[in-house]
C-alpha positions in Angstrom: -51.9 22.0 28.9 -49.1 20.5 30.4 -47.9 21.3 33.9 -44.4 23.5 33.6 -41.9 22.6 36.3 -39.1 24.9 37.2 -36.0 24.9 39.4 -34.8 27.7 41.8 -32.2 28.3 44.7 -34.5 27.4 48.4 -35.5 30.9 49.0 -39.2 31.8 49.4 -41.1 33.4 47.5 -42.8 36.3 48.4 -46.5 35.8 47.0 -48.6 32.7 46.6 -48.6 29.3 47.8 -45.9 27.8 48.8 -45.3 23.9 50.2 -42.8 23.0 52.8 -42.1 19.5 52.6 -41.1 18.3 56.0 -40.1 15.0 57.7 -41.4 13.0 60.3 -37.7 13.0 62.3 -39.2 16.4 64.4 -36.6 18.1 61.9 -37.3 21.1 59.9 -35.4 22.3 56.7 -33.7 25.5 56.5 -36.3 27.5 54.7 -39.2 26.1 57.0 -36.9 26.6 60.2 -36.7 30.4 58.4 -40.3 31.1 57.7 -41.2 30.0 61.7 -38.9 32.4 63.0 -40.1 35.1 60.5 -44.2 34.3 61.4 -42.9 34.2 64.7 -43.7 30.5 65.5 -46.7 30.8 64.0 -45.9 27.5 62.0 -44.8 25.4 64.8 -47.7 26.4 67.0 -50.0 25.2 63.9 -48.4 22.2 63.9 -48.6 21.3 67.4 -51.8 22.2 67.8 -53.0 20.3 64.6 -50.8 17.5 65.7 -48.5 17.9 62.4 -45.5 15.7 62.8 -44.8 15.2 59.2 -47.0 12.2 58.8 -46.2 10.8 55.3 -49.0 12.4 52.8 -50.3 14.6 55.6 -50.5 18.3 55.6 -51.3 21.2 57.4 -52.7 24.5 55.7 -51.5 28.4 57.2 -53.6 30.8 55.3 -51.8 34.5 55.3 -49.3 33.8 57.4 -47.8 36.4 59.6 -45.1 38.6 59.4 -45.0 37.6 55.4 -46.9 38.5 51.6 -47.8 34.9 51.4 -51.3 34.1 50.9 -50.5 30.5 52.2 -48.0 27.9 53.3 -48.6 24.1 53.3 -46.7 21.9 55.8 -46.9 18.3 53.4 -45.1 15.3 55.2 -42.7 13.4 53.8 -42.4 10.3 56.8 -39.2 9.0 57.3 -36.7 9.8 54.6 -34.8 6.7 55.2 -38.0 5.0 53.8 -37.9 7.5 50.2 -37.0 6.2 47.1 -37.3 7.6 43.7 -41.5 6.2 43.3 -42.4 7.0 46.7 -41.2 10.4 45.9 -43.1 11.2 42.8 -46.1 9.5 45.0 -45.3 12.6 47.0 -45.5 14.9 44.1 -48.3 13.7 43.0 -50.2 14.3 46.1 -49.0 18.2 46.4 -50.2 18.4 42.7 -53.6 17.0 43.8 -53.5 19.4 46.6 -52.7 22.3 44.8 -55.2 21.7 42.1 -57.9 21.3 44.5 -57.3 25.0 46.0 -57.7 25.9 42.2 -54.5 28.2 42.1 -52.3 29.0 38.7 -49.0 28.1 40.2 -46.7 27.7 43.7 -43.8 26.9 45.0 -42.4 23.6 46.7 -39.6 23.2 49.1 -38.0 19.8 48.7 -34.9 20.1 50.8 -35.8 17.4 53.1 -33.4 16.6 56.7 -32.6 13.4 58.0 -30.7 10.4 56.4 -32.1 9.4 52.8 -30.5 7.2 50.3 -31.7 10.0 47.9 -29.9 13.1 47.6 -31.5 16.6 47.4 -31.3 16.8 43.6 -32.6 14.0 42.8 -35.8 14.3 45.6 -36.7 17.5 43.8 -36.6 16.3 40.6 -38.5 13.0 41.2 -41.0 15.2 43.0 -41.2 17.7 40.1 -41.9 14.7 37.9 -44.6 13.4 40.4 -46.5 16.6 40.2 -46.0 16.5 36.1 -47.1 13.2 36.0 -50.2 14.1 38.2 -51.7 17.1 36.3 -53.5 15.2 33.3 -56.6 16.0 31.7 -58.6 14.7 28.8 -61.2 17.4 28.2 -60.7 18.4 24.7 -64.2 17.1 23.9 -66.1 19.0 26.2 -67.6 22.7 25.6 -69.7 22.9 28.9 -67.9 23.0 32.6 -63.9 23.3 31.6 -61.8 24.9 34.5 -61.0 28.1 33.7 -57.1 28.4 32.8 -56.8 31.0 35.6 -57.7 28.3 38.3 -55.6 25.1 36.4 -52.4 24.4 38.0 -50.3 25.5 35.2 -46.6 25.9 36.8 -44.7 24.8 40.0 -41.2 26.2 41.3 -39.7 23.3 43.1 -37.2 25.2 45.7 -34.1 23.4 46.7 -30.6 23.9 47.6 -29.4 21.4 44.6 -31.8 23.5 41.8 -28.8 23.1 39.1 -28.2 19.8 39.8 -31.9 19.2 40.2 -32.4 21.1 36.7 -30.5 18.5 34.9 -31.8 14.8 36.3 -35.2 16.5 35.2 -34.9 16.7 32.0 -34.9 13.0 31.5 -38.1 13.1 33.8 -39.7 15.2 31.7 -39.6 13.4 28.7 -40.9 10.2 30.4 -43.6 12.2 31.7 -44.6 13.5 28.0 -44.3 9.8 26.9 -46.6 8.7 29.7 -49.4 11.4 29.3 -49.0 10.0 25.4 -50.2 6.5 26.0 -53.0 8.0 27.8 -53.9 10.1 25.4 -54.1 7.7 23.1 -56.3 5.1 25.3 -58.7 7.6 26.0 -59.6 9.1 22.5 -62.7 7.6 21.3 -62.4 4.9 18.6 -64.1 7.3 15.8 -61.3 9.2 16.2 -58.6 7.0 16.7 -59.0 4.4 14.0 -56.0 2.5 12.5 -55.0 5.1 10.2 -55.1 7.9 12.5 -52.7 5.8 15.3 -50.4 5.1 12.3 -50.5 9.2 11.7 -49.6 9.6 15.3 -46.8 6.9 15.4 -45.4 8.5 12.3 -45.6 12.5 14.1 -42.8 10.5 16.2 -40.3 11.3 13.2 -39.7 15.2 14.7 -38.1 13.5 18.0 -36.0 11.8 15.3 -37.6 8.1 15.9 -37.7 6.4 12.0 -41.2 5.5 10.9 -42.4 3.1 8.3 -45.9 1.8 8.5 -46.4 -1.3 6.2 -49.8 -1.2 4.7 -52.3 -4.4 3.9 -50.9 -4.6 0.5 -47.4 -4.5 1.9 -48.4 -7.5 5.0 -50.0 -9.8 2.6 -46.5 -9.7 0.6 -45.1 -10.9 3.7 -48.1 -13.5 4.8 -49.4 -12.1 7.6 -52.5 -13.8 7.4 -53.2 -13.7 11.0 -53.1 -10.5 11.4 -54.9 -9.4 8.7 -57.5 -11.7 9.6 -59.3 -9.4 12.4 -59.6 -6.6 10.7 -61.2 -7.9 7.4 -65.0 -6.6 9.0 -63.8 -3.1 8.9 -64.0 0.1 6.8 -60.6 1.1 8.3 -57.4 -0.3 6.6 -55.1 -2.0 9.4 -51.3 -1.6 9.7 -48.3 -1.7 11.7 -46.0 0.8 12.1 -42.6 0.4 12.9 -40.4 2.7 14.9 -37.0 3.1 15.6 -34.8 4.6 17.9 -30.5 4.6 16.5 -29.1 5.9 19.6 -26.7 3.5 20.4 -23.2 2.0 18.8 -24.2 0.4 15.8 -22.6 -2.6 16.9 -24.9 -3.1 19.1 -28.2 -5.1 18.3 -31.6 -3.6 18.9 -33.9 -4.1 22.1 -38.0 -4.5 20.9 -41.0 -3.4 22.0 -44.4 -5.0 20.4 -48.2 -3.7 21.0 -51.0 -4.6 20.7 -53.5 -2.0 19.2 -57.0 -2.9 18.5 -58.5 0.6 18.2 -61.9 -1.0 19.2 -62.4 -4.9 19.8 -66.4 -6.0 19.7 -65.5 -9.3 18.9 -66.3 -9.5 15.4 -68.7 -12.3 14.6 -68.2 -13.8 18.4 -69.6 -10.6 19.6 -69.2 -9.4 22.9 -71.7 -8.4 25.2 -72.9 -4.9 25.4 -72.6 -3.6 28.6 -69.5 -1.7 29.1 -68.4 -2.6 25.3 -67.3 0.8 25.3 -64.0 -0.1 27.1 -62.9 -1.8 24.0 -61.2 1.7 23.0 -58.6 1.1 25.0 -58.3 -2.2 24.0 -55.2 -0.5 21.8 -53.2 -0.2 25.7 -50.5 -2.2 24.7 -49.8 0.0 21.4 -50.4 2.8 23.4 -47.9 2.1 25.6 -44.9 1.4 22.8 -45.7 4.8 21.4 -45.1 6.2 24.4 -42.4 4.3 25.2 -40.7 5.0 21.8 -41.5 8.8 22.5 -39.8 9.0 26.2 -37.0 7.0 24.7 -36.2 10.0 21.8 -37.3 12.6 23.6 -34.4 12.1 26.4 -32.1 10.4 23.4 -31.3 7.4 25.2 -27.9 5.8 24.1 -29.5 2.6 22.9 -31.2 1.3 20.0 -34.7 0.3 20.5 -37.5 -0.8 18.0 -41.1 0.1 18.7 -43.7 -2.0 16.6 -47.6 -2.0 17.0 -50.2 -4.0 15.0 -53.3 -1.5 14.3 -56.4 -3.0 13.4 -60.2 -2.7 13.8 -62.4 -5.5 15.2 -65.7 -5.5 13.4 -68.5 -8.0 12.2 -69.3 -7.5 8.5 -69.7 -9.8 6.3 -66.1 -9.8 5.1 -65.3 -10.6 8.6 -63.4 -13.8 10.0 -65.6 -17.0 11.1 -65.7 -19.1 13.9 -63.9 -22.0 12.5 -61.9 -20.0 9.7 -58.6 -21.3 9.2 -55.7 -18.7 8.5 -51.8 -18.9 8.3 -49.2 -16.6 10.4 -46.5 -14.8 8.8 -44.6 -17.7 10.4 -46.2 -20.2 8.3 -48.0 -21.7 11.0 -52.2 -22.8 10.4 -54.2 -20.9 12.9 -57.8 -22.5 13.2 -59.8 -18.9 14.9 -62.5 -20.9 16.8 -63.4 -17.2 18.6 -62.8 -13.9 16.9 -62.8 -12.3 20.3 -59.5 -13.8 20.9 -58.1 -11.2 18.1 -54.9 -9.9 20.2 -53.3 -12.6 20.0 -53.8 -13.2 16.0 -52.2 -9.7 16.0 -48.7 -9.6 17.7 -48.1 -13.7 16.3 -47.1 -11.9 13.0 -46.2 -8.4 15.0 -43.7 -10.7 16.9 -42.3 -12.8 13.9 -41.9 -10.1 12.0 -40.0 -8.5 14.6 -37.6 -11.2 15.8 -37.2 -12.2 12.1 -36.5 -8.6 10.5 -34.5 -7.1 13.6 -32.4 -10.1 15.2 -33.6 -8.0 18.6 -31.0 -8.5 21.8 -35.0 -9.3 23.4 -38.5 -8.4 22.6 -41.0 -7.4 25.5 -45.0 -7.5 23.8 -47.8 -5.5 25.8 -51.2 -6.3 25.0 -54.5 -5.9 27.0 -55.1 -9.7 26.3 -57.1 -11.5 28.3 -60.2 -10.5 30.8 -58.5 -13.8 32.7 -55.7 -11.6 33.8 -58.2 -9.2 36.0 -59.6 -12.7 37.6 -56.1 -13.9 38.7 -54.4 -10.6 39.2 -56.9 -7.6 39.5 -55.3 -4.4 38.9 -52.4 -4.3 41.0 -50.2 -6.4 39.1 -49.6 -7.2 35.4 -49.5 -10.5 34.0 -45.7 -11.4 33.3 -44.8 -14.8 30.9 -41.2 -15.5 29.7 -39.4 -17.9 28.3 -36.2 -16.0 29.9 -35.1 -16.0 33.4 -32.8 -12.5 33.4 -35.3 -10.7 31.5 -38.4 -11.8 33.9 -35.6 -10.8 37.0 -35.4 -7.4 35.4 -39.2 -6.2 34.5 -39.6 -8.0 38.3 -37.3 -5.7 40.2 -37.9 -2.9 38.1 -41.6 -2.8 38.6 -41.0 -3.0 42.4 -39.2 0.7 41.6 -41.1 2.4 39.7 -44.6 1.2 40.9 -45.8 -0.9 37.7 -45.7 -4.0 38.9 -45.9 -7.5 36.6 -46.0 -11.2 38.3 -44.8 -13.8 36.6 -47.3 -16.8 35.9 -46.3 -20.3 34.4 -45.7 -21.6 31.3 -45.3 -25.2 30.3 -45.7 -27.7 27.8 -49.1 -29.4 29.5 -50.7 -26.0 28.9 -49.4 -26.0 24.7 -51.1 -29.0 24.2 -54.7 -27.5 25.1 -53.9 -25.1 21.9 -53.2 -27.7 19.6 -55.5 -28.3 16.8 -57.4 -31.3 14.8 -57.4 -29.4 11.9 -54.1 -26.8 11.8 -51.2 -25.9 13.7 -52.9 -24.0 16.6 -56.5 -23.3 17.7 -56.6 -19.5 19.2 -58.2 -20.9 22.1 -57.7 -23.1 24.5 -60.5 -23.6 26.4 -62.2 -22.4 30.0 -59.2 -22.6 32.4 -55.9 -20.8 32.1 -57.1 -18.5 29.6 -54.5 -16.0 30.3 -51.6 -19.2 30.0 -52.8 -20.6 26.9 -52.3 -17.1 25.5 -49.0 -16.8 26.0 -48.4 -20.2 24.9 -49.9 -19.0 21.4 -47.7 -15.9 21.3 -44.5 -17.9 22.9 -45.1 -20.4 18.9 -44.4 -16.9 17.6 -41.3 -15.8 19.1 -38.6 -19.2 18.5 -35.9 -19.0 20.7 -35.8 -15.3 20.7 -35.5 -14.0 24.4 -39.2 -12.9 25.1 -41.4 -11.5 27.6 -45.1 -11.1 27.4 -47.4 -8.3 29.4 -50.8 -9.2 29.9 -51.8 -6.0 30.9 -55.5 -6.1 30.9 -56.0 -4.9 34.3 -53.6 -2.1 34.5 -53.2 -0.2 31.3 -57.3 1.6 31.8 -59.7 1.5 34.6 -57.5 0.5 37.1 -57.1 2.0 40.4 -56.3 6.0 40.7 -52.8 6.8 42.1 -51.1 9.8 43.7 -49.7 10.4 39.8 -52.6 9.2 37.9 -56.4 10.2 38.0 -57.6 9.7 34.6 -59.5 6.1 33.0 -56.1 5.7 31.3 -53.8 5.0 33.0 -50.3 4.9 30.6 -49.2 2.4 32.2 -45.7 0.4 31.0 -43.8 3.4 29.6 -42.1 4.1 33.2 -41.8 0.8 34.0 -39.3 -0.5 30.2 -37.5 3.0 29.7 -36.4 2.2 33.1 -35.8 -1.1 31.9 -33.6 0.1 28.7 -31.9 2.8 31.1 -30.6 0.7 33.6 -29.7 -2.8 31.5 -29.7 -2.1 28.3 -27.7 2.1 27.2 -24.0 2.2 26.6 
């Protein structure tokens, strides 16, 4: 159930929970400044006795405060508001939503109106602080019948209080639908692989058409018209048919050529005949991240109708071992015409977006084309989980997803590419090995993809260590993490709608 978030005019409520976000200037806003005179001190005398001086993340709990119905008031801190920015602030959201679920309550209210000088006005902190908290209350429990939270102690609705509300009211509604679009990529990394095979993605890619995003999913028949041999190639060992689905989003001039998004999405990766070792293979359902992420993507984009025209296009397949399946040593040609020699099966991604990507550049004529793929276990070793992998053969674009990440807290680093590294995927018997070896692993992978892309401007995200199992946040909890989706409709927003 997702979290509703509503807007009012800053005056208190006069049962439940209610948060006063404070800063850490010593300055109170006028509602707090109210509800201390009302209690008579009683607020300020907690605060100084706790030591409360607005702290960023800090709080301070009154329970039936005096001279009022309330059956508690929160003193949160918001530190110094010349320090706030738009991610900080839904880091604060976040944390009041953790808060409030924790005391197991159906729904509050939250005063935003922060004082002091901020470079973010008071619409704009309570809407990014409303988004925080709808980004924060996520859960995947579908599958459980034992030990569910009652609905009656779920956080189910918030009242963000603030002088601004109309104002306030209006920048949220873009918020929102990044929000559902985020908490969509995670639902999608987290289903189990017998549920979410390649048919049933290409279902939920095509569900996209009520937003009014245009589907077509190509079937096998369909890619091996086109010669998509590489693709194809991984999912030969399975019962499950493999795809891609194209989306599209006409909401710019039509003048104006598309922007593209490619994923990754290998519903479950063991390897296929270069199996992988067992322990933990059961990560390798959210091997489909990158996917994941463009589905989300494509539905934040509709769901707030940006003015721009954006393609979404994920390669679904199933890595199994059969005996149908790819060998070591097979040799298999790209929808690009280019001879793949697949000395490891297990290095199936990339055999997937080298026709997703040629397909794309070739059919669309895209203004750029940004792939996400959970790639290469190299990535974690070089980058843990704080940062994505970034490769490009474009300077502006690399600036963009750079600058952007710094904003919105999904952050990519840019790693080398170069023509010594090409040469280790070069081949005695085709085009292209799709390996090259024990170092750079992460590299030579993008140098495989980059043969795929021609001069097309092109980014690639290596987002192994980010996309599940990475760290929890202030606005994530869950194994999934939905991460990208923030980070390029931010991206399209800013560079890229007319």
């Amino acid at each position: 159930m997702a979290l509703k978030v509503k807007f009012s005019t800053d005056k208190s409520p006069k049962t439940g929970t209610l948060v006063l976000v404070v800063s850490a200037d010593g300055k109170w806003g006028t509602l707090a400044k109210e509800l201390d005179k009302q209690t008579g001190g009683q607020l300020s005398k907690a605060a100084k006795a706790a030591d409360f001086k607005g702290k960023r993340d800090a709080d301070l709990q009154i329970a039936v405060p005096e001279n009022t119905t309330l059956a508690r008031i929160v003193l949160f801190g918001a530190g110094d508001p010349d320090d706030l920015d738009s991610y900080k602030l839904e880091l604060i959201g976040g944390k009041i939503a953790g808060l409030l679920k924790g005391l197991k309550i159906n729904s509050a209210a939250i005063y935003t109106d922060i004082v002091g000088k901020s470079s973010v006005d008071a619409a704009q902190t309570a809407a990014f602080i409303g988004s925080g908290a709808r980004l924060r209350i996520y859960d995947f429990d579908q599958y459980k019948t034992k030990k569910k939270t009652p609905a009656k102690e779920k956080l189910a609705s918030i009242t963000v209080l603030t002088s601004a509300a109309t104002a306030a009211r209006k920048a949220y509604i873009d918020l929102e639908a990044i929000a559902v679009g985020v908490h969509m990529a995670r639902d999608l990394v987290n289903e189990p692989a017998n549920i979410l095979t390649p048919p049933e993605f290409a279902a939920r890619a095509k569900a996209l058409s009520e937003l009014g995003v245009k589907v077509q999913i190509l079937s096998e028949k369909q890619m091996e018209k086109l010669g998509m041999g590489s693709l194809l190639s991984v999912g030969k060992g399975s019962i499950h048919p493999s795809s891609l689905a194209i989306m599209r989003w006409d909401g710019g001039p039509k003048s104006q050529k598309p922007v593209a998004f490619v994923g990754k999405g290998v519903t479950f990766d063991t390897g296929g005949i270069s199996l992988k070792p067992g322990a933990n293979m059961w990560d390798m359902k959210g091997d489909m991240g990158g996917a994941a992420c463009v589905t989300g993507l494509m539905a934040a984009i509709a769901g707030r109708k940006a003015k721009a025209n954006v393609i979404g296009v994920i390669g679904l397949v199933e890595n199994m071992p059969d005996a149908k399946a790819t060998r070591p040593g097979d040799v298999v040609t790209s929808m690009s015409g280019q001879t793949i020699a697949v000395l490891n099966t297990d290095a199936e991604g990339r055999l997937v977006l080298a026709d997703a990507l040629w397909y794309t550049q070739q059919k669309f004529k895209p203004q750029f084309m940004v792939n996400l793929a959970t790639l290469t276990g190299a990535i974690l070793v070089a980058l843990g989980s704080e940062h994505a992998g970034l490769f490009s053969n474009n300077d502006e674009l690399s600036e963009r997803l750079h600058d952007l990440g710094q904003k919105t807290g999904e952050k990519v680093w840019r790693l080398p590419l170069a023509k010594e590294y090409d040469k280790m995927i070069d081949s005695d018997i085709a085009d292209m090995k799709n390996i090259g070896g024990r170092f750079a692993g992460s590299i030579t992978a993008a140098q495989f993809l980059q043969r795929h892309v021609n001069d097309v401007p092109w980014a690639h995200l290596d987002i192994a260590g980010t996309a599940m199992g990475s760290p929890k946040t202030a606005i994530n909890q869950s194994w999934s993490s939905g991460w990208g989706v923030r980070l390029l409709d931010r991206l399209v927003a800013e560079h890229y709608e007319k």
